[in-house]
C-alpha positions as protocol buffer text, in pm:
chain_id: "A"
residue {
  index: 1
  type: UNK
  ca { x: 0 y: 0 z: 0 }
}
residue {
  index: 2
  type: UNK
  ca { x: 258 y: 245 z: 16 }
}
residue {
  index: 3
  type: UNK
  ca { x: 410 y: 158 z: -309 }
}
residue {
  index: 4
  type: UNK
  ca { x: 338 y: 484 z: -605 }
}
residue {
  index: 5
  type: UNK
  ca { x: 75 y: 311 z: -807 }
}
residue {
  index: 6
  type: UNK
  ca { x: 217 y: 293 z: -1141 }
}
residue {
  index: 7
  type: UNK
  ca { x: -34 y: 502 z: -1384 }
}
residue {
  index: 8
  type: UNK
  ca { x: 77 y: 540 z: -1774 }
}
residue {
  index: 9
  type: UNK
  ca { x: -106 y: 796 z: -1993 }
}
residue {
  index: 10
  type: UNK
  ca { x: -200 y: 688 z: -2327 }
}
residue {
  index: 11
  type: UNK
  ca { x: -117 y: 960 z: -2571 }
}
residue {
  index: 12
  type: UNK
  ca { x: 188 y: 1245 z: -2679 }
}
residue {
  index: 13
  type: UNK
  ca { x: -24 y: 1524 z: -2785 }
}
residue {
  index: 14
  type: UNK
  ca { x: -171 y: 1826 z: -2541 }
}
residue {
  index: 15
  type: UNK
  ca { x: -460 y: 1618 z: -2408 }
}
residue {
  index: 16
  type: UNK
  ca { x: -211 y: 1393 z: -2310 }
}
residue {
  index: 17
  type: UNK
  ca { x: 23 y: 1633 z: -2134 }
}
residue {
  index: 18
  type: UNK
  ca { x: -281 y: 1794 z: -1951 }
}
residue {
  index: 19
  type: UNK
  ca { x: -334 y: 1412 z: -1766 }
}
residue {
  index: 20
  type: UNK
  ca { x: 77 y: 1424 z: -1697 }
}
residue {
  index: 21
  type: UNK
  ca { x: 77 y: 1739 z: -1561 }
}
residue {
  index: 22
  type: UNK
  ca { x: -233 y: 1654 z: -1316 }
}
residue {
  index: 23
  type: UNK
  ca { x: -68 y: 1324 z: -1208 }
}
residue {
  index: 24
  type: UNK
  ca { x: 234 y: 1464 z: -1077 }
}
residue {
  index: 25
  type: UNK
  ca { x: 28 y: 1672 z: -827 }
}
residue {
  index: 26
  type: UNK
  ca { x: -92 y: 1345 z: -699 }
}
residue {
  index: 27
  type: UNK
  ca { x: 99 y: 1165 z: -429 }
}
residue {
  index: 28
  type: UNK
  ca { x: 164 y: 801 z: -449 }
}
residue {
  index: 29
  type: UNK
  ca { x: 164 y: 782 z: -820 }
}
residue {
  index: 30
  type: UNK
  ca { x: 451 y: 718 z: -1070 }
}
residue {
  index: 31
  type: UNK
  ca { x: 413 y: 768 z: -1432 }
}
residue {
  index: 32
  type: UNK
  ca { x: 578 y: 472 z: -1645 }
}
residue {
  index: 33
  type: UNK
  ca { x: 505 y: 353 z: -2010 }
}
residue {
  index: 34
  type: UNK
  ca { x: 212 y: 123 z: -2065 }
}
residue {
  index: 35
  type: UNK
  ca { x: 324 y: -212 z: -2023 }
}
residue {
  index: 36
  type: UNK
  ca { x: 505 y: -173 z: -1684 }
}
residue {
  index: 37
  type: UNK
  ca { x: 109 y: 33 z: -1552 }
}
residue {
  index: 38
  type: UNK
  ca { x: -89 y: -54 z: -1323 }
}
residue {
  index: 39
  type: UNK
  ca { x: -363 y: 175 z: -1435 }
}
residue {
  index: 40
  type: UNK
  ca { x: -405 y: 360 z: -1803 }
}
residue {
  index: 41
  type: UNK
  ca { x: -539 y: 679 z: -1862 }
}
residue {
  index: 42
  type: UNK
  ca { x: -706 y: 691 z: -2173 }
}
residue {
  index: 43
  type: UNK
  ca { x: -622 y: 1070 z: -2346 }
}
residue {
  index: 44
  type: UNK
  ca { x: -593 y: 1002 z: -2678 }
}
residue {
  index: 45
  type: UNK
  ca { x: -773 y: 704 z: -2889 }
}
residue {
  index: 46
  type: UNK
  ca { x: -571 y: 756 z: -3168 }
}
residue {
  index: 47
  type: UNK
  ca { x: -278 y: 644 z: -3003 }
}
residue {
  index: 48
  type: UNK
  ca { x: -418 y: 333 z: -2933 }
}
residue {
  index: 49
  type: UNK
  ca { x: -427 y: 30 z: -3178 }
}
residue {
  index: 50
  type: UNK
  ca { x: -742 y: -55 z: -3433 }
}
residue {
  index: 51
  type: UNK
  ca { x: -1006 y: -110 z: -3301 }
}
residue {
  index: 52
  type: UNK
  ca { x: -964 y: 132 z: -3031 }
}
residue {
  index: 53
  type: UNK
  ca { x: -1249 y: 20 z: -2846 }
}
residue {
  index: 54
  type: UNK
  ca { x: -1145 y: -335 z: -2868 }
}
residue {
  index: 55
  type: UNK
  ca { x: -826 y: -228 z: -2682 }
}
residue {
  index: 56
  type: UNK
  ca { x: -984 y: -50 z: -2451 }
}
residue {
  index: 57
  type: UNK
  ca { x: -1173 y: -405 z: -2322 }
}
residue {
  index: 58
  type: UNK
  ca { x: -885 y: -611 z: -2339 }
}
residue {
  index: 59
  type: UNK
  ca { x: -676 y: -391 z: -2121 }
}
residue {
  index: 60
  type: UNK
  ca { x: -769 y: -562 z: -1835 }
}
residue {
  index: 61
  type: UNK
  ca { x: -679 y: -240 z: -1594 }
}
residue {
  index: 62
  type: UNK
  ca { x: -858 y: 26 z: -1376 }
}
residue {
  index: 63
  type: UNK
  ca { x: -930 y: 307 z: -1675 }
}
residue {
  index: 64
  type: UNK
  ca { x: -948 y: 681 z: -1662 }
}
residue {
  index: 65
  type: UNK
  ca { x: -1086 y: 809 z: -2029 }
}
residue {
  index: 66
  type: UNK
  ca { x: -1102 y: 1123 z: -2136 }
}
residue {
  index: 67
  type: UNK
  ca { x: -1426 y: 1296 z: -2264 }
}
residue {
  index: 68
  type: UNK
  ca { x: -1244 y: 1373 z: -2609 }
}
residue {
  index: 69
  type: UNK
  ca { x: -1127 y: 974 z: -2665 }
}
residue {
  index: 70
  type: UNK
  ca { x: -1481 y: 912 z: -2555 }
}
residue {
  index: 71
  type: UNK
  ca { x: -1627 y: 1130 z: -2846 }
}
residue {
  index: 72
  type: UNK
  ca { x: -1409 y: 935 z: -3124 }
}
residue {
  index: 73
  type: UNK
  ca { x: -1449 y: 613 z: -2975 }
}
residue {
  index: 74
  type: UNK
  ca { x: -1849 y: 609 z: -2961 }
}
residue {
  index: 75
  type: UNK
  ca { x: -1899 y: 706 z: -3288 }
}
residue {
  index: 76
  type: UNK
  ca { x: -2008 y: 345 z: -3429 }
}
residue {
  index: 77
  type: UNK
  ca { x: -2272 y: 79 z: -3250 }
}
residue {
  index: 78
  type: UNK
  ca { x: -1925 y: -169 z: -3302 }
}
residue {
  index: 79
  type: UNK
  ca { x: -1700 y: 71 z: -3052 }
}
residue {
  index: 80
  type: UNK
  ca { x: -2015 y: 133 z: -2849 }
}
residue {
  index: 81
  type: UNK
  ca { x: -2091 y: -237 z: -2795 }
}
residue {
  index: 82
  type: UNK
  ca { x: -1721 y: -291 z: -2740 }
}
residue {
  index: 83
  type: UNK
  ca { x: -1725 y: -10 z: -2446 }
}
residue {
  index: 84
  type: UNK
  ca { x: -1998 y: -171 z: -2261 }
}
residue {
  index: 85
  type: UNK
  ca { x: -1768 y: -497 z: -2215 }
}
residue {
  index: 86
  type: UNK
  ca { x: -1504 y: -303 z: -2012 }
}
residue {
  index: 87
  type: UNK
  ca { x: -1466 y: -581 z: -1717 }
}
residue {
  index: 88
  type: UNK
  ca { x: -1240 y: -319 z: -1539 }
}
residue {
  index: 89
  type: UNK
  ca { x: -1355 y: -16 z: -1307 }
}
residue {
  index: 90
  type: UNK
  ca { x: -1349 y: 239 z: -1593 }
}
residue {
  index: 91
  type: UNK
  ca { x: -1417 y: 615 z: -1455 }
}
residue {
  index: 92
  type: UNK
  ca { x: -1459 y: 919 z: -1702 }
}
residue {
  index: 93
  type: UNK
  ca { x: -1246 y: 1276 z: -1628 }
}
residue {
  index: 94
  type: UNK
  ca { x: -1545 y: 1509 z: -1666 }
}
residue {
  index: 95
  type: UNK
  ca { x: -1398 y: 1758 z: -1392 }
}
residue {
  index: 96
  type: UNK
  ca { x: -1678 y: 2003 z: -1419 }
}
residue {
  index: 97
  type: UNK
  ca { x: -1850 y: 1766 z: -1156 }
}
residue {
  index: 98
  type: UNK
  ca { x: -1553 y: 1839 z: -864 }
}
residue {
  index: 99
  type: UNK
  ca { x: -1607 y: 2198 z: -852 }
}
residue {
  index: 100
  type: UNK
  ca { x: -1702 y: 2293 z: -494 }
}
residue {
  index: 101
  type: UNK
  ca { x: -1964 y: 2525 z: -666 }
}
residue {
  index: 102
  type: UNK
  ca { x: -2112 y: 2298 z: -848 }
}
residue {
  index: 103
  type: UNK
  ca { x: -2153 y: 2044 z: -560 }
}
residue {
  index: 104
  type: UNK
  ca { x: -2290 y: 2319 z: -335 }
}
residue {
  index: 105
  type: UNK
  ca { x: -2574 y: 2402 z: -631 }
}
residue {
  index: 106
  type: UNK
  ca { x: -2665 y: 2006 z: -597 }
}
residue {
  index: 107
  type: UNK
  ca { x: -2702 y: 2006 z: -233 }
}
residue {
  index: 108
  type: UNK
  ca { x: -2893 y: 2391 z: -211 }
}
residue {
  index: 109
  type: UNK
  ca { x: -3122 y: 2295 z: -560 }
}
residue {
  index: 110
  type: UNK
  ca { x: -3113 y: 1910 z: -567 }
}
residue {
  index: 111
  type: UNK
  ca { x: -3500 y: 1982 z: -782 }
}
residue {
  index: 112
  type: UNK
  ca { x: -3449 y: 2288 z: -1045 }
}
residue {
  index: 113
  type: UNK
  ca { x: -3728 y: 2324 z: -1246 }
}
residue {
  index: 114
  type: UNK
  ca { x: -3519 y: 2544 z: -1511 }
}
residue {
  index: 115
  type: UNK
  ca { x: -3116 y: 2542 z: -1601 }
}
residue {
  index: 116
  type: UNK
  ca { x: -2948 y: 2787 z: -1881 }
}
residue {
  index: 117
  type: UNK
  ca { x: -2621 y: 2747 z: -1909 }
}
residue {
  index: 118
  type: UNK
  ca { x: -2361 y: 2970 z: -2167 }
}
residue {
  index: 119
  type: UNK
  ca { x: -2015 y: 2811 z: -2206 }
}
residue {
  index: 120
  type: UNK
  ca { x: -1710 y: 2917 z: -2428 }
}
residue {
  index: 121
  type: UNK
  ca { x: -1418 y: 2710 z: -2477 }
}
residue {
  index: 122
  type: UNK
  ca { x: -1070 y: 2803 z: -2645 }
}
residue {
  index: 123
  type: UNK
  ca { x: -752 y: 2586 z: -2630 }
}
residue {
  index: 124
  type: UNK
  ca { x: -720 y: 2231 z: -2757 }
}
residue {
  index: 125
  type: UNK
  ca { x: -1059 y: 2148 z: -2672 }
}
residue {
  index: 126
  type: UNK
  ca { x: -1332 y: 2075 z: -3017 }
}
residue {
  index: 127
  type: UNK
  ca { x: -1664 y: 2169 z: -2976 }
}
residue {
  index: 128
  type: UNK
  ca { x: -1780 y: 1833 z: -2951 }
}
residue {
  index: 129
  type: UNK
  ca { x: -1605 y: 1827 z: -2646 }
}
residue {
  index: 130
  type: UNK
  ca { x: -1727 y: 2125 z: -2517 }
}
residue {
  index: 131
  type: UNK
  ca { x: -2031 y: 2003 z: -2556 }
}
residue {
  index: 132
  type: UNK
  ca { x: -1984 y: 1669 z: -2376 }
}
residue {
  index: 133
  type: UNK
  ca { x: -1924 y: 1870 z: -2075 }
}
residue {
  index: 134
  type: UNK
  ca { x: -2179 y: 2105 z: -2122 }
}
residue {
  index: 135
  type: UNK
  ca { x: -2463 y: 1873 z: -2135 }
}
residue {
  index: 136
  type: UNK
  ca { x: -2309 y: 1668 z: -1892 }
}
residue {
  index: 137
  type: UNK
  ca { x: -2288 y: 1875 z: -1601 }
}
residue {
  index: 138
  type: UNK
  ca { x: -2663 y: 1997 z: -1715 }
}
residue {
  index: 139
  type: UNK
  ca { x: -2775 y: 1620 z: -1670 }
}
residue {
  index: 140
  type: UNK
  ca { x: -2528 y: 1616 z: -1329 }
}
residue {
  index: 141
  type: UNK
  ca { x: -2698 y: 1877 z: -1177 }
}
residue {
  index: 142
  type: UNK
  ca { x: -3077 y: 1833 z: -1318 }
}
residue {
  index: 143
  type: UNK
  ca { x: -2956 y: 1485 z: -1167 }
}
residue {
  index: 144
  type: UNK
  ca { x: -3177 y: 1293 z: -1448 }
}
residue {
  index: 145
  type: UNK
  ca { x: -3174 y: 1193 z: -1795 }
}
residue {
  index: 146
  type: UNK
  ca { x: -3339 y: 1475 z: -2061 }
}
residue {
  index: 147
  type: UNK
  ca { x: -3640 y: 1282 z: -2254 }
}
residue {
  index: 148
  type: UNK
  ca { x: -3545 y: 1499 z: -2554 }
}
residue {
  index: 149
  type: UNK
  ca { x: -3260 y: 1722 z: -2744 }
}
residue {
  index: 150
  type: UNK
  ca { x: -3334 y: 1973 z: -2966 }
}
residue {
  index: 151
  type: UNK
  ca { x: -3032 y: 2212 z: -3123 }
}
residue {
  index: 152
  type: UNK
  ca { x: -2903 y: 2445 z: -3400 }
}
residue {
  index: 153
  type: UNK
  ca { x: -2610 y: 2545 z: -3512 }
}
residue {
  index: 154
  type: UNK
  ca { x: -2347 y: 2810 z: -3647 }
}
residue {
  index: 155
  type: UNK
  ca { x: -2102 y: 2720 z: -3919 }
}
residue {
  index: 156
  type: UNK
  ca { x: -1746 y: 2791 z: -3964 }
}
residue {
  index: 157
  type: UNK
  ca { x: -1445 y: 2825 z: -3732 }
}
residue {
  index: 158
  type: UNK
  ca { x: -1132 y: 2996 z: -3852 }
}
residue {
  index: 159
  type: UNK
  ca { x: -978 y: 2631 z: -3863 }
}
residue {
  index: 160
  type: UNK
  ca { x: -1218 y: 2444 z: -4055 }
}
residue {
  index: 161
  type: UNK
  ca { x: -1459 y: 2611 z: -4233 }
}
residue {
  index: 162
  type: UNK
  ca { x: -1716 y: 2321 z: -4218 }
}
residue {
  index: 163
  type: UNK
  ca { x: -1736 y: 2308 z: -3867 }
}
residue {
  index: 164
  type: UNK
  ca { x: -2011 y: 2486 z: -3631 }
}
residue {
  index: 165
  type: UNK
  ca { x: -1844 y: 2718 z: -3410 }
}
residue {
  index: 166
  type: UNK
  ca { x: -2169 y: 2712 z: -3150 }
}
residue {
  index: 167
  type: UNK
  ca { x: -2432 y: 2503 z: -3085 }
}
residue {
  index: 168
  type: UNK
  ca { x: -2746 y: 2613 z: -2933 }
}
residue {
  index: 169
  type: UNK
  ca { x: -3084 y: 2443 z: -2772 }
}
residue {
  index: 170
  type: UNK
  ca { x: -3298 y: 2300 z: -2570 }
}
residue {
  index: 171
  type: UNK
  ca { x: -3299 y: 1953 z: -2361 }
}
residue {
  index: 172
  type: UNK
  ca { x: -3625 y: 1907 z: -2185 }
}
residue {
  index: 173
  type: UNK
  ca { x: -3633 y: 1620 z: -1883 }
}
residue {
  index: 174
  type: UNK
  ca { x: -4007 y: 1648 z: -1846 }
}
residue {
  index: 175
  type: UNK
  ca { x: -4333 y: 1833 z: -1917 }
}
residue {
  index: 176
  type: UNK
  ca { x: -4241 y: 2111 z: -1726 }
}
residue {
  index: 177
  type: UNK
  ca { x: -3838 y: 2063 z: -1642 }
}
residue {
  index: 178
  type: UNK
  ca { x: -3597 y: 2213 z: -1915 }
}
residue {
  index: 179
  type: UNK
  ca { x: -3226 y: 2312 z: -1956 }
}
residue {
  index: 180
  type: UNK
  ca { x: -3119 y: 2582 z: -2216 }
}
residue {
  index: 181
  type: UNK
  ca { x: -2763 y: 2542 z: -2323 }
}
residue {
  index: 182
  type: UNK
  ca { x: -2499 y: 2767 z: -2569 }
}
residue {
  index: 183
  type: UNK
  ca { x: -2189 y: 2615 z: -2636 }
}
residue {
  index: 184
  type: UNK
  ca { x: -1875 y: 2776 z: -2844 }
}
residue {
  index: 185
  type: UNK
  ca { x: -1548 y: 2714 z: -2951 }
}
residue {
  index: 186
  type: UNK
  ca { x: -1303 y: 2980 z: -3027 }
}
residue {
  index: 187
  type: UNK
  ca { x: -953 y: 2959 z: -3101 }
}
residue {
  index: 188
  type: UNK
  ca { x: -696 y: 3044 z: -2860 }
}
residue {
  index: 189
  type: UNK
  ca { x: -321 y: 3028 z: -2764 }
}
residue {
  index: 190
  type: UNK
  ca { x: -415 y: 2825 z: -2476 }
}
residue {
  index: 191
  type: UNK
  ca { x: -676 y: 2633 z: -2270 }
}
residue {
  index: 192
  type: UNK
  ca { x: -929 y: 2826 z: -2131 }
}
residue {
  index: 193
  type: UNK
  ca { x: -1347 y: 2867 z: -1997 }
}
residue {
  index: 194
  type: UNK
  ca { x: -1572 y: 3066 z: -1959 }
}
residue {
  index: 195
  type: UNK
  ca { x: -1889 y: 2893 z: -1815 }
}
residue {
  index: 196
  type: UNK
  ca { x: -2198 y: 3064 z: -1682 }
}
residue {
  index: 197
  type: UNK
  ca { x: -2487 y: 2826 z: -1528 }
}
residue {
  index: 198
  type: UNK
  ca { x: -2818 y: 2968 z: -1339 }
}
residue {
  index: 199
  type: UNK
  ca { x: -3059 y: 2747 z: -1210 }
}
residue {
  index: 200
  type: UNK
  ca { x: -3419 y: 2760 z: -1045 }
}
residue {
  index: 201
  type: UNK
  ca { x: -3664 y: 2635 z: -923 }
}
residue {
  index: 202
  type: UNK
  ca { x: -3897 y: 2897 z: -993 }
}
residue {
  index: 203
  type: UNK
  ca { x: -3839 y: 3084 z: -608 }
}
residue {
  index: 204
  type: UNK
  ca { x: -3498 y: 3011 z: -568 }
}
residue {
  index: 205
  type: UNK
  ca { x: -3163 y: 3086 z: -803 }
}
residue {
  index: 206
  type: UNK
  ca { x: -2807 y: 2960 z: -777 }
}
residue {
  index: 207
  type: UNK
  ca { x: -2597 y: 3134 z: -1045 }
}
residue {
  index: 208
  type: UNK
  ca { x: -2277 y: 2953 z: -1119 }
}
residue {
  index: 209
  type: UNK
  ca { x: -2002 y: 3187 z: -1300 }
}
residue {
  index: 210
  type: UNK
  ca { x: -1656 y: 3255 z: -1391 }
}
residue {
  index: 211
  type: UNK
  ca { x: -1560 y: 2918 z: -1475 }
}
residue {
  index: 212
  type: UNK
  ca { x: -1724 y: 2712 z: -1198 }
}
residue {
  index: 213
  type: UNK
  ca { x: -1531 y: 2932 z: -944 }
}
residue {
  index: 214
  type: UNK
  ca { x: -1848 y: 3209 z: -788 }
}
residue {
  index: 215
  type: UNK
  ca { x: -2220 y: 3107 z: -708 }
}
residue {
  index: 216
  type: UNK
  ca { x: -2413 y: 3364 z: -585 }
}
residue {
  index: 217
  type: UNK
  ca { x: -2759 y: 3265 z: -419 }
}
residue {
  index: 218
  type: UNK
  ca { x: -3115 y: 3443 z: -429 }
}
residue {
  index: 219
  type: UNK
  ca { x: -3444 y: 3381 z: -251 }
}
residue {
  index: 220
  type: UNK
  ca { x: -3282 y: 3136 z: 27 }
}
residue {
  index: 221
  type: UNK
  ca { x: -3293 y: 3164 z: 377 }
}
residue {
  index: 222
  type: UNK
  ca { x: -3045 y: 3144 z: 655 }
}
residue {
  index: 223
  type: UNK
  ca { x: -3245 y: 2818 z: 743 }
}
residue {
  index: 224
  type: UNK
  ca { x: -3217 y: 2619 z: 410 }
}
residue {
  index: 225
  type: UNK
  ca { x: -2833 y: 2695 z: 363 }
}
residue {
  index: 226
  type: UNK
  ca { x: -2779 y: 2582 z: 688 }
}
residue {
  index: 227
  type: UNK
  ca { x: -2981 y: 2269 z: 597 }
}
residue {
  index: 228
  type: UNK
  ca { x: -2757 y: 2205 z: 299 }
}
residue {
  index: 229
  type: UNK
  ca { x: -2438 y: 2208 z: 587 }
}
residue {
  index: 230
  type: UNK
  ca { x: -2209 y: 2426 z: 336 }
}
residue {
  index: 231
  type: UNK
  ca { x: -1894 y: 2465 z: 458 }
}
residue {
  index: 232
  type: UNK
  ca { x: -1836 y: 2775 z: 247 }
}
residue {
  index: 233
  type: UNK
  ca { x: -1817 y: 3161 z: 362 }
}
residue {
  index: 234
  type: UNK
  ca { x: -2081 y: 3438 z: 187 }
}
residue {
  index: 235
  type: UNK
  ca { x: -2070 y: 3771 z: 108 }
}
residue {
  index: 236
  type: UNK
  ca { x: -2333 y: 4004 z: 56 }
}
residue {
  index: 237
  type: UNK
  ca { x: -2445 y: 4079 z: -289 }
}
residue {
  index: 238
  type: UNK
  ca { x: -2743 y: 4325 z: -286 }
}
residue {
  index: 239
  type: UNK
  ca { x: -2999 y: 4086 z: -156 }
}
residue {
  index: 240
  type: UNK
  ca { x: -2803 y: 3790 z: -263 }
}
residue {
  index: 241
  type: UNK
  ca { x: -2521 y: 3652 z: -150 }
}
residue {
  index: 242
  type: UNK
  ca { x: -2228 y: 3508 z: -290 }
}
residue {
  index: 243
  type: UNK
  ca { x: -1917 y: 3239 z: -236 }
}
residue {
  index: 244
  type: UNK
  ca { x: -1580 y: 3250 z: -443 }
}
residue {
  index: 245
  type: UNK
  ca { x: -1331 y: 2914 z: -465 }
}
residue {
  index: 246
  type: UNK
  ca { x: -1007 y: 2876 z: -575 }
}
residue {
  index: 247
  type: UNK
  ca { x: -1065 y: 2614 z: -827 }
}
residue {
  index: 248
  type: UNK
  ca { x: -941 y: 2526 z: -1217 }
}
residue {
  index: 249
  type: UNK
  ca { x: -1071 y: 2238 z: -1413 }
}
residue {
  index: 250
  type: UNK
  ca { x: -686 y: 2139 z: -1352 }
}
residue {
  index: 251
  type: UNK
  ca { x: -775 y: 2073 z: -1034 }
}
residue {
  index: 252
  type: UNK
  ca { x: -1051 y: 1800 z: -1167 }
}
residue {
  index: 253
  type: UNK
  ca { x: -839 y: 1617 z: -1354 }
}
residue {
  index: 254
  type: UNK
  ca { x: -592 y: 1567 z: -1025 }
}
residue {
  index: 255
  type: UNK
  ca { x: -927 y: 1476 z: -813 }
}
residue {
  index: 256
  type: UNK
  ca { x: -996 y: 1199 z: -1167 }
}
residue {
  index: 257
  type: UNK
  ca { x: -603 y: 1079 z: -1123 }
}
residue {
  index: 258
  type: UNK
  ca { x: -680 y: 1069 z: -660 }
}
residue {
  index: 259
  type: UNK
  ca { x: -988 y: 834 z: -780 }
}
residue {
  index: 260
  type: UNK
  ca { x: -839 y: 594 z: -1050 }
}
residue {
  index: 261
  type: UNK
  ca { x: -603 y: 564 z: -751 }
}
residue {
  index: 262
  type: UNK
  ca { x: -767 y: 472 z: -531 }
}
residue {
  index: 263
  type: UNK
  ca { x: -957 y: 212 z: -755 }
}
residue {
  index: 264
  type: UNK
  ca { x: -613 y: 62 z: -811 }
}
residue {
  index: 265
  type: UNK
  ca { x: -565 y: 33 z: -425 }
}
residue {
  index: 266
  type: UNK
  ca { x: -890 y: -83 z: -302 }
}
residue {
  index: 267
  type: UNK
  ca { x: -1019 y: -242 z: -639 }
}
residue {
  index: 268
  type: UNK
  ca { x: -1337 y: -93 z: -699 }
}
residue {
  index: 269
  type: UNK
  ca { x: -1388 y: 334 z: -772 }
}
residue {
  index: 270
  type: UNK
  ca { x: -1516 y: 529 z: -545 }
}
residue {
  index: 271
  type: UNK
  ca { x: -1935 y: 574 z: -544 }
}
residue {
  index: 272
  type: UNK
  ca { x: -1945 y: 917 z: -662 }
}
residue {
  index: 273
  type: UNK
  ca { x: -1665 y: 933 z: -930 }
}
residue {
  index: 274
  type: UNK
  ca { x: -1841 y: 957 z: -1259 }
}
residue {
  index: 275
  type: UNK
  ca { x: -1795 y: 657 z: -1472 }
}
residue {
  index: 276
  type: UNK
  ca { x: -1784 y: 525 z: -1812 }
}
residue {
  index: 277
  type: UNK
  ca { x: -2169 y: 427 z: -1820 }
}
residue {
  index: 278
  type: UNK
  ca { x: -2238 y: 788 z: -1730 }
}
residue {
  index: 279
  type: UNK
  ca { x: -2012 y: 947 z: -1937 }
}
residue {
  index: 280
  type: UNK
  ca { x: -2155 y: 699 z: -2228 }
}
residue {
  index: 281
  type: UNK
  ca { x: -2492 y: 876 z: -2172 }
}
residue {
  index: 282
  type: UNK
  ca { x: -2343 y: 1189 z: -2241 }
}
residue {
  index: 283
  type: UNK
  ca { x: -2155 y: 1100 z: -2535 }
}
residue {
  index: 284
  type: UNK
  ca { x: -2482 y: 961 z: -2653 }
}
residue {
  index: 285
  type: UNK
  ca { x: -2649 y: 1288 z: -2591 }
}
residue {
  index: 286
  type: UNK
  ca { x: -2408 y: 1459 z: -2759 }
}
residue {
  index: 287
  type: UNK
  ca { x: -2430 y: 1294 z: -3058 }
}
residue {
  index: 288
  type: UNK
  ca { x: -2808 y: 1367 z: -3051 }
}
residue {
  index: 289
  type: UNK
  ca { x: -2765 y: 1746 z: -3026 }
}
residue {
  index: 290
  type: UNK
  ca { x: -2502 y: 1748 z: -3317 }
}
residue {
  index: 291
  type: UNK
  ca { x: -2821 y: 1501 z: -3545 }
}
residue {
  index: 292
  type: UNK
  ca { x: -3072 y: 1747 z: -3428 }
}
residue {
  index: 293
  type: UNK
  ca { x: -2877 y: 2035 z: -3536 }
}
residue {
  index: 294
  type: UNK
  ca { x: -2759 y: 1886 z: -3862 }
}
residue {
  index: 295
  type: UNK
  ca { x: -3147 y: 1793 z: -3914 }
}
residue {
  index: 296
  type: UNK
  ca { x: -3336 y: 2083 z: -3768 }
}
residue {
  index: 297
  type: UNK
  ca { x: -3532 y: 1814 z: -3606 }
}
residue {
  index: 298
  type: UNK
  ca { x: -3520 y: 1694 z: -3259 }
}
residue {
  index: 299
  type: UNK
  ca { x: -3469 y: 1366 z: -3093 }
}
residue {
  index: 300
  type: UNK
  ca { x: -3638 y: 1151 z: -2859 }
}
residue {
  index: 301
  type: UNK
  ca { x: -3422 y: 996 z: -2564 }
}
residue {
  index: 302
  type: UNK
  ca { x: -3718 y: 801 z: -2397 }
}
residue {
  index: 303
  type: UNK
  ca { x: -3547 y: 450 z: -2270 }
}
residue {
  index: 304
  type: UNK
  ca { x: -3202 y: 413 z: -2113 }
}
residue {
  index: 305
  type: UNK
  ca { x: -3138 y: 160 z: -2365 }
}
residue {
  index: 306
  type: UNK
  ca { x: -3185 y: 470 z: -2641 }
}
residue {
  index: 307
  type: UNK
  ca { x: -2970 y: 701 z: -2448 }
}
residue {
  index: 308
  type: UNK
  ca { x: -2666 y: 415 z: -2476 }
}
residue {
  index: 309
  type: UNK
  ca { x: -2787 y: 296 z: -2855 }
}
């Protein structure tokens, strides 16, 4: 037990290097090539072997996969089906989910009734992967499945002129339960977000901003905060109030790296880590919001089985 656990990270490009840099914030871990690991983290599919999926499977070690290997490697039923045989704890990095703010908007507004949400990406980062997270921390924190996508689109980024720059729409989780979401990618000389998420519940708001860093709360009182046993410190804003962390989606990826090792150690991942099933759903979704835009028509996500088809 207090050997390093030997992690290598699959992939040379800036994905790849993002996973490196996180790990060697971690205690007990050692980076080492892949067939000395204990544990992979999956950055890059196309630095794995054909099929990539099929790899995956056969690894036959705790996985961490990143959502942008995720987004290449779902996009047949053959890698899908493959995925869903991973015999191994698999956990996605989808760091959004460890921001403090985030978690404290769960525990204050565990029910909203609405969610709009306005992210911009730059860096290394496509818009399909923007987009994973996106609707992925929607789902997290509507804490549900949507029952249907519907999305349009922009086209043309300074890089490829056939590719939408933002995407734009609607999911809806039931008759009266929606989540409005705007997602761009810009160019940029390096990795960076911009992420603004308000939610309600039609008398309550929690307004997450600045990159999952602020929330600021309206229409609670001192008794429900203290219900939600929040170990942060307000300030007044107005008649709201409002909490500030010191927190970078850097700092997710090291809380992904703490979790794949401590599956290595105790053999199964921890409860609340998100894993591959989830992060499946969202790939899924994703895919759904790019058909709908490229269709003008939306889709139905009624069955779980639909959601993972």
């Amino acid at each position: 037990m207090d050997r390093p656990v030997r992690v290598a990270v699959v992939g040379e490009g800036p994905v790849a290097r993002r996973y490196a840099d996180a790990a060697a914030t971690v205690a007990d871990v050692e980076l080492v090539e892949h067939p000395n690991a204990q544990a992979l983290v999956i950055a890059e599919a196309s630095a794995l072997p054909e099929p990539a999926a099929n790899a995956i499977a056969s690894s036959g070690l705790p996985l961490l996969i990143d959502p942008s290997a995720l987004v290449s490697l779902g996009a047949t039923p053959q890698s899908r089906a493959a995925l869903r045989t991973v015999p191994t704890p698999a956990l996605a990095a989808l760091p959004w989910r460890s921001s403090p703010v985030v978690r404290l908007a769960r525990r204050l507004l565990g029910s909203p009734k609405f969610i709009h949400a306005h992210v911009t990406a730059w860096g290394v980062d496509s818009l399909p992967v923007a987009a994973f997270h996106t609707l992925d921390i929607l789902t997290h924190l509507m804490d549900r499945s949507p029952n249907r996508v519907y999305a349009e689109s922009t086209d043309g980024t300074s890089t490829d002129p056939g590719a939408p720059s933002t995407v734009a729409g609607t999911l809806e989780f039931g008759r009266y339960d929606s989540a409005a979401f705007a997602v761009s990618r810009l160019d940029g000389p390096s990795d960076g977000l911009a992420a603004d998420v308000q939610l309600t519940d039609g008398r309550r708001r929690v307004a997450l901003a600045k990159g999952f860093t602020t929330a600021t709360l309206a229409g609670f009182n001192d008794a429900e905060v203290d219900e939600a046993d929040t170990a942060f410190s307000f300030q007044a804003v107005g008649r709201s109030r409002a909490a500030t962390v010191d927190w970078r989606p850097a700092d997710g990826l090291s809380d992904a790296v703490r979790d794949l090792v401590q599956t290595v150690r105790t053999g199964q991942a921890p409860a609340e880590s998100p894993n591959l099933v989830s992060a499946m759903r969202s790939a899924a979704l994703v895919r759904a919001a790019l058909a709908a835009a490229g269709s003008g028509r939306p889709r139905q996500l009624v069955t779980r089985k639909e959601t993972l088809a």
